[in-house]
C-alpha positions in Angstrom: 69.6 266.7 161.2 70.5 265.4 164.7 72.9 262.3 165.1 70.4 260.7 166.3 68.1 261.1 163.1 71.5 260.4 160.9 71.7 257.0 162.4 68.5 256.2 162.7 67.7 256.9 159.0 71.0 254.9 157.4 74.7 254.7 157.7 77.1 256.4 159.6 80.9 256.5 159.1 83.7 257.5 161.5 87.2 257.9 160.3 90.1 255.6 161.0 93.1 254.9 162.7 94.9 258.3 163.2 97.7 256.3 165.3 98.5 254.2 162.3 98.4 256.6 159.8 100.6 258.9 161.5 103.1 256.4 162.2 103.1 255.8 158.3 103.9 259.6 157.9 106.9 259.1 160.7 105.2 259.4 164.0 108.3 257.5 165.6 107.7 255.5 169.0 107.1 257.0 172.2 107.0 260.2 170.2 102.9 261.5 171.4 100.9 261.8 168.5 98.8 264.8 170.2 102.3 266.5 169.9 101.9 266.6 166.2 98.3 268.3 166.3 101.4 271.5 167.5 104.5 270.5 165.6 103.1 268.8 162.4 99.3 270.3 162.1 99.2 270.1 158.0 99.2 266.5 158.7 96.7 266.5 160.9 94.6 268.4 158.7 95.9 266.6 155.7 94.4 262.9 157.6 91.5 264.6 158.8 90.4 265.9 154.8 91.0 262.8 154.0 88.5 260.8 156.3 86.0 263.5 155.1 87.2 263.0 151.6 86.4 258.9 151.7 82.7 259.8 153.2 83.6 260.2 156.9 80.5 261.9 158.8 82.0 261.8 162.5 86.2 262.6 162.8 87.5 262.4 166.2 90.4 265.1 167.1 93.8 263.7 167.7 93.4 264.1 171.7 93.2 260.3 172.4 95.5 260.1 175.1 95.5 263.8 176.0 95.4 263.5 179.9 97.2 264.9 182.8 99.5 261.6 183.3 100.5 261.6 180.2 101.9 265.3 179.7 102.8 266.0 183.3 106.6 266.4 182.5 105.2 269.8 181.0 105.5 272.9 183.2 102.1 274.6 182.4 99.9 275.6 185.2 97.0 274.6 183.5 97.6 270.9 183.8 97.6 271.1 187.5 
């Protein structure tokens, strides 16, 4: 089944705030949350079972604000 035909033939569920959530599990400010998908990935995977748990069909990955601005005080060569 496409998206398309999922939509078109009832509900469709995304999952939730991942920014909240991980705050609530200690995400502290100005700390990036796309950091975590590295240094804290059970979490991650621990939110993201969960969404699909309460009936989620569509989970977006934790790369919100993954962009070159925001991780340019990194040294890879791939961001340039």
């Amino acid at each position: 089944m496409t998206i398309l035909e999922k939509i078109k033939n009832g509900f469709t569920y995304f999952d939730g705030g991942t920014g909240t959530v991980l705050q609530k599990k200690g995400l502290q400010p100005g700390e990036l949350p796309e950091e975590w998908n590295l240094t804290h990935s059970e979490d991650i995977i621990d939110l993201h079972l969960s969404y699909i748990n309460a009936g989620a069909h569509i989970i977006n990955a934790n790369t919100f604000g993954a962009n070159i601005l925001k991780f340019s005080y990194l040294s890879n060569p791939f961001l340039i």
